[in-house]
N, C-alpha and C positions, 0 to 999 in steps of 0.2 A: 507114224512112229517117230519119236522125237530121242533124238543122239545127245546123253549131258557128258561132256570131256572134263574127267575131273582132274585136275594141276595143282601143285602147291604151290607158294607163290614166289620161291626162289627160281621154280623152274622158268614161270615166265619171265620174270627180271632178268634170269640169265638170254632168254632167247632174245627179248628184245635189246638190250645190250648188243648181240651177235648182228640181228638187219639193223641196227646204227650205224653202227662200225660199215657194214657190205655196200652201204646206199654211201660212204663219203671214199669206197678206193678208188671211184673213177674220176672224179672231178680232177681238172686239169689238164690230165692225160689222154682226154678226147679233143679239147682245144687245142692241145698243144702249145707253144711257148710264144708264140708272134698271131695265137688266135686272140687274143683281149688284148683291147684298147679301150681307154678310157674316153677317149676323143667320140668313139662310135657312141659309145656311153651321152656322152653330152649331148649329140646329135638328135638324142628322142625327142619326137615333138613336147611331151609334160618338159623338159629341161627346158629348149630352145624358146616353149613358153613364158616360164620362169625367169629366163635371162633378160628376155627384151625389156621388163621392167628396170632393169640396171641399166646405172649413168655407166656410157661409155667413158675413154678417158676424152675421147677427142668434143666428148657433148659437158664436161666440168671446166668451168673458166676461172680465172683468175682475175679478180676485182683489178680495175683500169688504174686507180686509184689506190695509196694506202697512205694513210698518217700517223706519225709515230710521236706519242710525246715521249720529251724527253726526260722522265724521273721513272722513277723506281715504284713496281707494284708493292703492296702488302704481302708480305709471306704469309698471313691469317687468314686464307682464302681455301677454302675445301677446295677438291678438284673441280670437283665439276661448276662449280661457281664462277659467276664471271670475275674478272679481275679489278681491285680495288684500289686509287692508286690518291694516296693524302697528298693534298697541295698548304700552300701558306698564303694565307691570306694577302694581296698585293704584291708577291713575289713574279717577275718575268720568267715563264715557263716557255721553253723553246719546241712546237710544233713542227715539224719537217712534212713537208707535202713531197710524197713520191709519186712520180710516171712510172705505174707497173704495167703498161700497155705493149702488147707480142709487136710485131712490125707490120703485121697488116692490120692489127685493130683499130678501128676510128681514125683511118687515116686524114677523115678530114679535119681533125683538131692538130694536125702539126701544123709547126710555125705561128699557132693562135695563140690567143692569153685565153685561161679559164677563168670563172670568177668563185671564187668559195665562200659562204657563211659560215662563220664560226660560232658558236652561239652555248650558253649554259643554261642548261634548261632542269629541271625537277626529272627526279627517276623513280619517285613513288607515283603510282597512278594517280593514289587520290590526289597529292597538291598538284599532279597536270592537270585535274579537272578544276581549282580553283587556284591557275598559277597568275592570271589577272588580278586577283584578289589577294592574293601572296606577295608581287611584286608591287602591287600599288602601295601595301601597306610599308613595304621596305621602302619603299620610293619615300613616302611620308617622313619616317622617322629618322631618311638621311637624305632629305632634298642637296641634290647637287650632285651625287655621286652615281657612279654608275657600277650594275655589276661585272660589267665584260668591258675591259679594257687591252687596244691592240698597244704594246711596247714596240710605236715605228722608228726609234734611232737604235733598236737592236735587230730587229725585221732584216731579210737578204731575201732578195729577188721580189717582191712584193710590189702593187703597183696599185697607186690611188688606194691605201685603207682610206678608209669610211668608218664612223660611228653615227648614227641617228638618233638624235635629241629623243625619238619615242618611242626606241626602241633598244634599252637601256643595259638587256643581255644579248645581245648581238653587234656582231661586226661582219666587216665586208672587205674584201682585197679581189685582186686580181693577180695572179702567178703565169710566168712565163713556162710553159713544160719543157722545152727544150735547154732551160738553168735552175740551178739549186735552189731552193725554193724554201724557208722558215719565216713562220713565222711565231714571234713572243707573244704571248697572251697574259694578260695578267685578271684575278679574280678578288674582286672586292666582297664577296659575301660571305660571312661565314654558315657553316651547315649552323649551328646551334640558334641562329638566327631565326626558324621556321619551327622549332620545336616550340608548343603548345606552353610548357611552362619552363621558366626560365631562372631558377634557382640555384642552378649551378650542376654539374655533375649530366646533364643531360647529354642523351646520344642522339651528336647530328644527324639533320636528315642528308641522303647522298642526293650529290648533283649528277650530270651526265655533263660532258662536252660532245658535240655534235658539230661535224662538219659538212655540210651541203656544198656541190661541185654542180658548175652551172656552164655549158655552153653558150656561146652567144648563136640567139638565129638569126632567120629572114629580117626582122625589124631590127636589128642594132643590139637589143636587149639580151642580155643572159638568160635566160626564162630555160633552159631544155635543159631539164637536169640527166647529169652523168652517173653521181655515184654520193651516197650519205656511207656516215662510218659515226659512232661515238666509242666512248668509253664512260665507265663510272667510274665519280671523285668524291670525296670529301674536304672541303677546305675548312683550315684552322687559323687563329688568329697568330702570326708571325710568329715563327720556331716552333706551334702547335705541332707542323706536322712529321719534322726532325726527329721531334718529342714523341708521338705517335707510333711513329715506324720503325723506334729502336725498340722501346716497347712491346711490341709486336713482334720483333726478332729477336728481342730475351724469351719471353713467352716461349716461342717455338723452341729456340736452344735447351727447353728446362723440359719439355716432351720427349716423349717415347722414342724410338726409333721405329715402332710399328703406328703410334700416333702421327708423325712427322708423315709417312704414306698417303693418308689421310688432306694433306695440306700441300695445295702449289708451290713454287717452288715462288723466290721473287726476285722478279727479272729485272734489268738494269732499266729498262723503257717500257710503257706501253702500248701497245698496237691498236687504234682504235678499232673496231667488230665491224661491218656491214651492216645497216641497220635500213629503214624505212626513210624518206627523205621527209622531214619537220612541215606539217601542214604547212597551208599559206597565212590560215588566219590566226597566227601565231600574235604572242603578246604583244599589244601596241600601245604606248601609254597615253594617260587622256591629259586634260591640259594641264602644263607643268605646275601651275599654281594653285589648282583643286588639290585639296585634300578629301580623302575619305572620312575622317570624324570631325568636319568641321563645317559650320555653314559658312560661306563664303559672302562677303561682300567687296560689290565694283571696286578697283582699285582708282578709279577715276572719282570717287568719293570723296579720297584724301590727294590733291595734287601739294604739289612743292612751293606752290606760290602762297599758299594758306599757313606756312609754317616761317615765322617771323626771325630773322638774322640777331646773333646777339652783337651790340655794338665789342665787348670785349669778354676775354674771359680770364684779367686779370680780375683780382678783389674788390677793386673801383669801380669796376663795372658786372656788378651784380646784377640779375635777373630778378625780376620781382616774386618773390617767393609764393605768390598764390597763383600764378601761370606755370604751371606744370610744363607746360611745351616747349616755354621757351628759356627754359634750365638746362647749365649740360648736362647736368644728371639726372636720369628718370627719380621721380618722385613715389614714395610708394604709396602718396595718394590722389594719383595721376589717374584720372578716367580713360577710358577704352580708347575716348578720340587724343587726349591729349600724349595719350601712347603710341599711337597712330602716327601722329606729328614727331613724335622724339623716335620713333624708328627712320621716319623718312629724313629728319636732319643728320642725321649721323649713318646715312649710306645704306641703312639697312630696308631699301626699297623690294628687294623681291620677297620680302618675309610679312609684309604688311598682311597681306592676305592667312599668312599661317598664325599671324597673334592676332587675327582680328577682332578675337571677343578677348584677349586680354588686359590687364586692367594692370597699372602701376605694379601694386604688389604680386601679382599673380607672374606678373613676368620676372620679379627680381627673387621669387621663389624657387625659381629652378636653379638648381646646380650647374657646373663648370660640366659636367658629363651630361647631362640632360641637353645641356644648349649643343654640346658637340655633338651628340647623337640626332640631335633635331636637322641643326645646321649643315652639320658636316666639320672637319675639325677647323679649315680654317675663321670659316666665317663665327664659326660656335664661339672659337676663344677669342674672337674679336669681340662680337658680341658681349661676352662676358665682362671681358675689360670694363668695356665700356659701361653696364649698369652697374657693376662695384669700383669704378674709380673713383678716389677725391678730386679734391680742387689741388691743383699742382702750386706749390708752395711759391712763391716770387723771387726771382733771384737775387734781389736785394730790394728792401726797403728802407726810406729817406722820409724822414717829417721835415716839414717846411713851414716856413711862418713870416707875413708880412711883417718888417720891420716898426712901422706902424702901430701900436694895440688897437682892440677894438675897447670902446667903452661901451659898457652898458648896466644897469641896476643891479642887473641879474646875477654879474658876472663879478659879484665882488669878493675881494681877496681880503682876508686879515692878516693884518700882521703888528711889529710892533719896530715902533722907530728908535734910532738911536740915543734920544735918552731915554727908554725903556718904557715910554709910553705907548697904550693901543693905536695904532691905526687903524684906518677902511680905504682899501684901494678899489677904486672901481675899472682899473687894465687890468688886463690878463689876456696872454698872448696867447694864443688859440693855431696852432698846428695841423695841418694835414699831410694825411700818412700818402707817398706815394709810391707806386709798387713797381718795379725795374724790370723787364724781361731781357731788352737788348745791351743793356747795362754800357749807353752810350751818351755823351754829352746830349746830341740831337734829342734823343728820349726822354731827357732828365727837364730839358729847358721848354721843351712843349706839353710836359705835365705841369711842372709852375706855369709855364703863362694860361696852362687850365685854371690852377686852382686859385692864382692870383687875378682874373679877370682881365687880364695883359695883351695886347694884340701881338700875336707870335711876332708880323712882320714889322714890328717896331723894336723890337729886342737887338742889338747892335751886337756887343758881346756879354759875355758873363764871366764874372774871375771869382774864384775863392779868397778868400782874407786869410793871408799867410800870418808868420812869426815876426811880431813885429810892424804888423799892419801893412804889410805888403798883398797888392794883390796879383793874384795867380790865376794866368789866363786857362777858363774848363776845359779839357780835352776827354779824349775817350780813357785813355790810361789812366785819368783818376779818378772817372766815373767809376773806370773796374775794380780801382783799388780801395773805394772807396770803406768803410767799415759798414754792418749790415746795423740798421738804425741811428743813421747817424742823422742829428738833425741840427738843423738852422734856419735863422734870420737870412730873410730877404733884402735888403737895401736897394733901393733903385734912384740912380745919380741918370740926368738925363744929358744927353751928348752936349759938347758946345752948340751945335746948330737947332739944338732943342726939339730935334725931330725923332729923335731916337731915344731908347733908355740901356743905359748899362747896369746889369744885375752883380747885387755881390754877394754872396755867399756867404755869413759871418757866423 
């Protein structure tokens, strides 16, 4: 026999409402008021499971080490992004190396010196996989410079920096921990330097500075490393980054105040992070005079002895105009060797190797910014000078003429005589131009006895023919004062003892 109970459905709503309510009046008041603890609570083994996975405090340490540069982040930095901090290209940035070491840590590095690498390296992945190929190519296009430079007359507490000829973004020191410890660092690359196309308007790629802290061991050597930290940069070309960072903090000023949430704050310094310590087979460069787009030939091909001395480089002493090598001025149709030569006479030996297929004109094609970019700035606008200078004008010149005529057929002059008949003279006094640098008696009497076929040590004195046929013994003060083309008759009266000659000047 089967029992059906029939209810409408307030009534049961109502009941079960009523055992709700009956099953919550006890809680509490069976335990009483000192029966729950939370502590017991925790105690369960599922909790006490859970827990051990958690860092104790006494099992979280505090990096030995921390470096702090000294400028100001980017306020355009979301939270949770790392911090972004613009440098100026060449500017001394002051690094602070801190001892954040408890009292019993590593006690065996008190009273030592540490050694740290300071080093600027790529923070996008891909150019650290082709950051060889990245800095060779910088290396090319500014032989001589380097990226990472230590500023040691601004440097405190620092000991023996180091920089390696091959190793062009890094540096080296040694800090005492137990004293204040900065060091300056300075950055010659710019980020837009790395970007693919180079039109203007492009966005640099970021650097990283990285510091490596190095124990010394058993063998003498620093090799036991302590503690790596970087930061990310972007460097700009001088007041770039000035320019940059207000920018950056107009931007934010002109946001939200719920946008503003959204963006870090920017801090007077930054702290560099904890990071991995920089492999060992980091960038090394290969020999300083290879290039990568160029084939190379022995520098022992062209030596110094092969390139011929010019007697002068006044106007008198011209170089024969179809010797390209041995002109002060390159020629723009001067062959590869003869280019070759005119770089090595004029000092320009460590670049032979980087023009060595260029040719006369190919080298006087480049611009004043092409040779500085190749060169670097100083050697660039030496360089420059030099393939666009003239011939440096003479400080005075003087014609001269034996008093003597020459006669010859050749040389005949017409004219017409006093009573107004033609003549034919065959004198004509014939003058050479001579060119003054020292603008001194000595200078003036050893170009005549050149161009008069004179033996200098037989010249006694020389006088000018004053007012009134006076003569006026040469000195320096009238060589100086002399007027610029001024010319004269030679006369040569030879001494009483007939051994000598006196010159005169008319």
């Amino acid at each position: 026999m089967a029992w059906v109970l029939k209810m409408d459905d307030a009534t049961i709503e109502s009941g079960l409402v009523h055992d709700f309510d009956a099953s919550l009046t006890g809680i509490g008041q069976e335990l009483g008021a000192g029966a729950y603890s939370m502590s017991d609570v925790l105690a369960l083994p599922i909790f006490k499971q859970e827990d051990s996975s958690l860092p104790t405090e006494t099992e979280t340490k505090n990096p030995p080490f921390q470096y702090v540069l000294c400028t100001a982040t980017s306020p355009a930095v979301k939270l949770h992004d790392e911090t972004l901090t613009y440098l100026n290209q060449g500017q001394s940035y002051e690094v602070r190396m801190l001892d954040n070491r408890k009292a019993d840590e590593l006690p065996e590095l008190n009273n030592k010196m540490v050694k740290s690498t300071i080093r600027v390296v790529f923070h996008d992945r891909r150019l650290q996989y082709t950051e060889h190929q990245q800095l060779e190519g910088w290396k090319w296009n500014r032989p001589g410079d380097r990226l990472l430079d230590i500023d040691i007359p601004m440097s405190v507490g620092i000991v023996e920096p180091k920089t390696h000829p091959s190793q062009l973004n890094a540096a080296e020191f040694l800090w005492d921990l137990n004293k204040r410890a900065s060091v300056f660092v300075q950055v010659h690359c710019i980020s837009t330097e790395f970007t693919p196309r180079k039109h203007g308007g492009e966005k640099g790629v970021p650097f990283r500075i990285q510091i490596d802290t190095f124990a010394q061991g058993d063998n003498g050597e620093y090799t036991e490393h302590l503690h790596s930290a970087s930061c990310q940069i972007k460097v700009f070309k001088p007041k770039g980054a000035d320019r940059k960072q207000k920018t950056d903090r107009e931007k934010m000023e002109k946001r939200t105040a719920q946008e503003k949430e959204k963006y870090q704050p920017s801090y007077d310094t930054t702290i560099l992070s904890e990071c991995s310590p920089w492999p060992d087979n980091a960038y090394v460069s290969t020999n300083q005079a290879a290039t990568p787009s160029f084939t190379t030939t022995p520098l022992s091909t062209y030596t110094t002895s092969s390139v011929p001395d010019s007697d002068s480089s006044s106007p008198n002493h011209q170089a024969d105009p179809g010797s390209h090598g041995n002109s002060e001025q390159l020629s723009p149709t001067a062959s590869i060797q003869d280019t070759q030569k005119w770089l090595l006479k004029n000092r320009f030996n460590s670049y032979t190797r980087l023009f060595s297929h260029f040719s006369g004109s190919d080298l006087l094609k480049l611009t004043r910014d092409d040779l500085v970019q190749i060169c670097g700035t100083a050697d660039g606008i030496r360089l420059f000078n030099a393939l666009k200078s003239r011939s440096v004008s003479p400080r005075l010149t003087v014609y001269v003429c034996q008093e003597s005529p020459q006669e010859s057929p050749l040389l005949e002059t017409h004219g017409t005589n006093e009573n107004g008949e033609h003549s034919i003279s065959s004198s004509l006094h014939v003058y050479h131009a001579l060119y003054l640098e020292e603008l001194t008696a000595a200078e003036l009497i050893r170009k005549m006895a050149c161009v008069c076929s004179l033996p200098l040590g037989n010249i006694n004195q020389v006088y000018r023919q004053g007012p009134t046929g006076i003569h006026i013994l040469l000195s320096d003060q009238m060589v100086y004062n002399l007027p610029d083309e001024s010319s004269f008759l030679i006369g040569t009266i030879k001494d009483e003892l007939g051994e000598g000659l006196h010159l005169i000047l008319k």
